[in-house]
C-alpha positions in Angstrom: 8.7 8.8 -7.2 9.6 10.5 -3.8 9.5 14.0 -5.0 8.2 17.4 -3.8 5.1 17.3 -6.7 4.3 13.7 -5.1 4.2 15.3 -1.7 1.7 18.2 -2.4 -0.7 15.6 -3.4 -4.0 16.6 -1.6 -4.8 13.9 0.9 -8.1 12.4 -0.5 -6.3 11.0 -3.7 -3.5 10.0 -1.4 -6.5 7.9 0.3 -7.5 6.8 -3.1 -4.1 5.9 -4.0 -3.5 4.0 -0.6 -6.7 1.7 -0.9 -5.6 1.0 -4.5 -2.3 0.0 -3.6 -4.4 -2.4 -1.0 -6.6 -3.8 -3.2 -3.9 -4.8 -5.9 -1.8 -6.3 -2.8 -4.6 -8.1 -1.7 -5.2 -9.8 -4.8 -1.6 -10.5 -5.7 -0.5 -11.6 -2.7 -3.2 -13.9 -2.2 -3.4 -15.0 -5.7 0.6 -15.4 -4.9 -0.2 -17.4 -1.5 -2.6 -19.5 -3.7 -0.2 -20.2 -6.2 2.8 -21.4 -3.8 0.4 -23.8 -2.4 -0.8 -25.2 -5.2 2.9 -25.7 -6.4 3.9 -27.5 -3.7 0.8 -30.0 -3.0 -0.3 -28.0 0.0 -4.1 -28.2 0.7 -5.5 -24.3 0.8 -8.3 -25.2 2.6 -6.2 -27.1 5.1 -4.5 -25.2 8.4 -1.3 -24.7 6.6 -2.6 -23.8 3.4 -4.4 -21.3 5.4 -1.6 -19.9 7.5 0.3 -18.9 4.1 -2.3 -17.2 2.9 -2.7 -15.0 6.0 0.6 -14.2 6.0 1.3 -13.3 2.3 -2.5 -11.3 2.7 -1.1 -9.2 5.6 1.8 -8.7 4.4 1.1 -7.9 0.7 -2.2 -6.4 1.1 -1.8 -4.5 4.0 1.9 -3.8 5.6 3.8 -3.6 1.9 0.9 -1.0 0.6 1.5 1.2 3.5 5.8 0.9 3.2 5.4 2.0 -0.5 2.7 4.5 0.0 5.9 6.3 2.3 8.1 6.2 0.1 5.6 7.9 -2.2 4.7 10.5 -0.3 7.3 10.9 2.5 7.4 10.1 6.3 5.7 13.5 6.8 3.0 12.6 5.0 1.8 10.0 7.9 3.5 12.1 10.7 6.3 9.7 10.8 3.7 6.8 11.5 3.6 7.9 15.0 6.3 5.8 16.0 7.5 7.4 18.7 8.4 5.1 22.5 4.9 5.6 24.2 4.4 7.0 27.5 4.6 4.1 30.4 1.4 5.1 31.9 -0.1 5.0 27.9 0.8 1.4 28.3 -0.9 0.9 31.2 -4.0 2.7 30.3 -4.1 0.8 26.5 -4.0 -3.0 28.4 -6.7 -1.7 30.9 -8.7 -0.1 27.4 -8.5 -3.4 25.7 -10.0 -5.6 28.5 -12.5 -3.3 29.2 -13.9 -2.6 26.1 -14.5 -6.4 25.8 -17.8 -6.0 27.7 -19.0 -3.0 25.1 -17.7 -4.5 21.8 -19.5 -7.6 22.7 -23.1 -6.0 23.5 -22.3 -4.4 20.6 -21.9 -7.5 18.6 -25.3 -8.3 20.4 -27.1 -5.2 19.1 -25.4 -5.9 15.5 -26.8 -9.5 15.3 -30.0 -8.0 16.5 -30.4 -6.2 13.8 -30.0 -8.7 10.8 -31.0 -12.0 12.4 -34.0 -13.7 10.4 -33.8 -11.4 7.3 -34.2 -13.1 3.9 -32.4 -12.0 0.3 -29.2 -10.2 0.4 -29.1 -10.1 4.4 -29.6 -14.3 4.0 -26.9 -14.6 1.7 -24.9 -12.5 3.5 -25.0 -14.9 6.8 -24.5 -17.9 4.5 -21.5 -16.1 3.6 -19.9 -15.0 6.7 -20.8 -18.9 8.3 -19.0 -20.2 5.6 -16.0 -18.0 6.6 -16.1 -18.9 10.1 -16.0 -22.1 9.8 -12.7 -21.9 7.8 -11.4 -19.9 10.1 -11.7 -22.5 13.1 -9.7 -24.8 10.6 -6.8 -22.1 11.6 -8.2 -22.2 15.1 -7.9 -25.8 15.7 -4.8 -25.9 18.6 -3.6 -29.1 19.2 -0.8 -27.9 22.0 1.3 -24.9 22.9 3.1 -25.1 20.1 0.3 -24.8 17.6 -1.0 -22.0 19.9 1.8 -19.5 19.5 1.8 -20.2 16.0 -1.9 -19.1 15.8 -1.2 -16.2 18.2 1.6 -15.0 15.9 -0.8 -15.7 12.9 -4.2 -14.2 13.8 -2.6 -11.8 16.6 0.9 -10.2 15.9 0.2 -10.0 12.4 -2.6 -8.5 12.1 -2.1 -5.8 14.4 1.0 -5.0 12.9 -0.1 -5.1 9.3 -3.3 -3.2 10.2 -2.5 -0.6 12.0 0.3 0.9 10.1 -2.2 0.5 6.5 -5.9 2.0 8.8 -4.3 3.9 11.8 -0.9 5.3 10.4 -1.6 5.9 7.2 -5.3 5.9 5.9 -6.4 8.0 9.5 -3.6 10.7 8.9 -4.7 11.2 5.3 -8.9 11.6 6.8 -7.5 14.0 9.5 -5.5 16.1 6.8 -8.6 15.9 4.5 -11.4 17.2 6.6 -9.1 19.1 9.2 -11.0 17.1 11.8 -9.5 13.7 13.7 -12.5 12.7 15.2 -14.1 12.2 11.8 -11.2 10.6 10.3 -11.1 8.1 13.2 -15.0 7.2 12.8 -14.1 7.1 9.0 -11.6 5.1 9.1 -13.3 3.0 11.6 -16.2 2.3 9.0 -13.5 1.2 6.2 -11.6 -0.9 8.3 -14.6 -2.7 9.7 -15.9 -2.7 6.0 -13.1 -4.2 4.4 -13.3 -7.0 6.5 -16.8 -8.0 4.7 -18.2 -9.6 7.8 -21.2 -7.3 8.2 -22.7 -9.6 11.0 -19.6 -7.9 13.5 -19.5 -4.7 11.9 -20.5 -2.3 14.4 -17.8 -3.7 17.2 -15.5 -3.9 14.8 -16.2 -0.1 14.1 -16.0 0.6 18.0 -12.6 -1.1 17.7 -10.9 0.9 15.0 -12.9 4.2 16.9 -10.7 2.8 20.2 -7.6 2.0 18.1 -7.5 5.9 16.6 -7.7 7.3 19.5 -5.2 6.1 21.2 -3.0 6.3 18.7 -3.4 10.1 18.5 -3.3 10.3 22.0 -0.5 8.4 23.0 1.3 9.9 19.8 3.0 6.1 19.5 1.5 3.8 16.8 2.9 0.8 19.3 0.0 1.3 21.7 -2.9 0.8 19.0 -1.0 -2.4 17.8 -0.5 -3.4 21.4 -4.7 -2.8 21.9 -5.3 -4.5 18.5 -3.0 -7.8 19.6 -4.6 -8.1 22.7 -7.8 -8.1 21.3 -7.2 -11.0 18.7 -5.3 -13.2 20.9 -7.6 -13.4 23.8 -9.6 -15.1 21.5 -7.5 -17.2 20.3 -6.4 -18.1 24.0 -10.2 -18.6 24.5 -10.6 -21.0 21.8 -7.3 -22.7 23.3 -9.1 -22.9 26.5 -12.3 -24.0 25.6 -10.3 -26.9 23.2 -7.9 -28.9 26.1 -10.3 -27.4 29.1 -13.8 -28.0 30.7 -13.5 -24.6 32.0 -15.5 -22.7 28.8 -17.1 -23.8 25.4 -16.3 -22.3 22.0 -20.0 -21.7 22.3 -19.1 -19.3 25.2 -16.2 -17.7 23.8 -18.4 -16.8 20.7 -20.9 -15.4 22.6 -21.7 -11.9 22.4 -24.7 -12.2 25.4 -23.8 -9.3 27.8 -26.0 -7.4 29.6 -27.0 -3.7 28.7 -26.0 -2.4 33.0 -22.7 -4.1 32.1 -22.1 -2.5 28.8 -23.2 0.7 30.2 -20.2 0.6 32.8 -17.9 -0.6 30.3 -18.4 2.4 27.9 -18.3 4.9 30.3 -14.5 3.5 31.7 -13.7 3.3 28.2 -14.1 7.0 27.7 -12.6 7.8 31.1 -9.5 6.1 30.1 -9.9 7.7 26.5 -10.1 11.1 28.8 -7.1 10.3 30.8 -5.2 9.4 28.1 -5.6 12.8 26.6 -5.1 15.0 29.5 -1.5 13.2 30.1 -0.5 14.1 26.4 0.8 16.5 24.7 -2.0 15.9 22.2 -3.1 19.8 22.2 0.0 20.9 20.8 0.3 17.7 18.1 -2.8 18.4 16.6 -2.4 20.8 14.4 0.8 18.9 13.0 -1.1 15.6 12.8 -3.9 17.7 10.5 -1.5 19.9 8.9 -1.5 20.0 4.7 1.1 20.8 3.3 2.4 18.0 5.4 4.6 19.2 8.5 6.4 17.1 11.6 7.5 18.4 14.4 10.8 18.3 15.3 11.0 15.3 18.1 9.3 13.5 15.2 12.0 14.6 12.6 14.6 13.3 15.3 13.2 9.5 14.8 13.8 9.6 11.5 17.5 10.6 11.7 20.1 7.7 11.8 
């Protein structure tokens, strides 16, 4: 399939082609995941039951589609997924982005909720909905020690990022940049799907603001790393908050799921968010990568090519 016709494909059926490739994995490997446990006597609504199927859903539905959508249409095609070593001082300024942009996400969590609390019909059913999800997600975020908290970490932390990133950030943003000749829009695009595909409407705007975060860094740092680095942090520091609040007086799980922030607060934490966005860009070499990273036909520099030779 890797051939040159394949890799003239225009870059909006590509996208077309990658969310398919999703969707199928997502069904197979969770009907897969369902399946196994059913075989075996496992509960599916249980925590282990439940840590199976995030794994084969990551995997399969997210991670796998990505791999094959390569293979497809070439390492070029996704600027080598940007996996180059980042820049120390991008490593420093990612940690610093993903603790700050706690305070903004959550007021805008605030702002979301605002929006559709007390609305009847679909918005109603919606909430019933996404309750019902929580809820079986703190099955997976019951800790009972340490043990059962790297577990989770790995589970709802590592994985994820991993998985996500290369499907949304390495592949599905390079194909929006290609296709509109713009990355800005292709990471506010791709920030919409990737919230949207998570069908929990009731978190969709920081969830936006997240994947907006996670696309640019990774065009500025140039390293895919940094974006799964941001994304990890993110998840586990509420999973260690859950932790906390479980074998601790010092917080609630009320608390940790609070989204009550002040608008003065959220104000400062924007504007250091786009300062570190800002200095980010100015120590790249961003200016000269991209007209690669929009490039169609598909082109890679040649430190890219470099990572790609054994």
């Amino acid at each position: 399939m890797n051939n040159a016709s394949m890799h003239q494909t225009h870059p909006i059926p590509r996208a077309i082609i990658l969310f398919m490739l999703s969707l199928v994995g997502i069904i197979v490997f969770s009907l897969a995941g369902f399946g196994i446990c059913k075989a075996t006597g496992i509960d599916i609504e249980g925590k282990f039951g439940l840590r199976i199927q995030t794994v084969f859903t990551q995997l399969g539905g997210f991670l796998l589609p990505a791999l094959i959508f390569v293979k497809i249409f070439g390492w070029s095609s996704v600027t080598n997924f940007s996996l180059k070593k980042p820049k120390f001082v991008h490593i420093i300024i990612t940690i610093l982005l993903a603790l700050v942009a706690l305070v903004v996400i959550a007021y805008a969590g605030e702002l979301n909720i605002a929006l559709l609390e007390d609305r009847g019909g679909f918005i109603a059913k919606l909430k019933e909905l996404e309750d019902q999800t929580a809820e079986v997600m703190k099955v997976m975020l019951a800790m009972d020690g340490i043990g059962s908290l790297l577990i989770t970490i790995a589970l709802v932390g590592v994985l994820p990022a991993i998985c996500e990133e290369f499907l949304f950030r390495g592949a599905l943003q390079s194909q929006l940049a290609k296709a509109f000749s713009n990355s800005h829009l292709a990471i506010w695009a791709t920030a919409i799907i990737f919230s949207g595909i998570h069908f929990q409407f009731f978190g969709f705007l920081p969830r936006v603001l997240l994947g907006a975060f996670f696309g640019y860094i990774l065009i500025y740092s140039g390293s895919i790393w940094l974006p799964i680095l941001a994304h990890f942090i993110n998840n586990s520091l509420g999973v260690i908050g859950y932790y906390v609040a479980q074998h601790t007086d010092l917080i609630s799980e009320e608390q940790v799921e609070s989204t009550e922030v002040s608008w003065i607060l959220a104000a400062v934490s924007a504007a250091i968010v786009v300062g570190l966005i800002v200095w980010m860009k100015k120590t790249s070499n961003w200016p000269t990568r991209e007209a690669i990273y929009q490039s169609f036909p598909d082109k890679m520099d040649q430190e890219e090519k470099e990572y790609l030779t054994p």
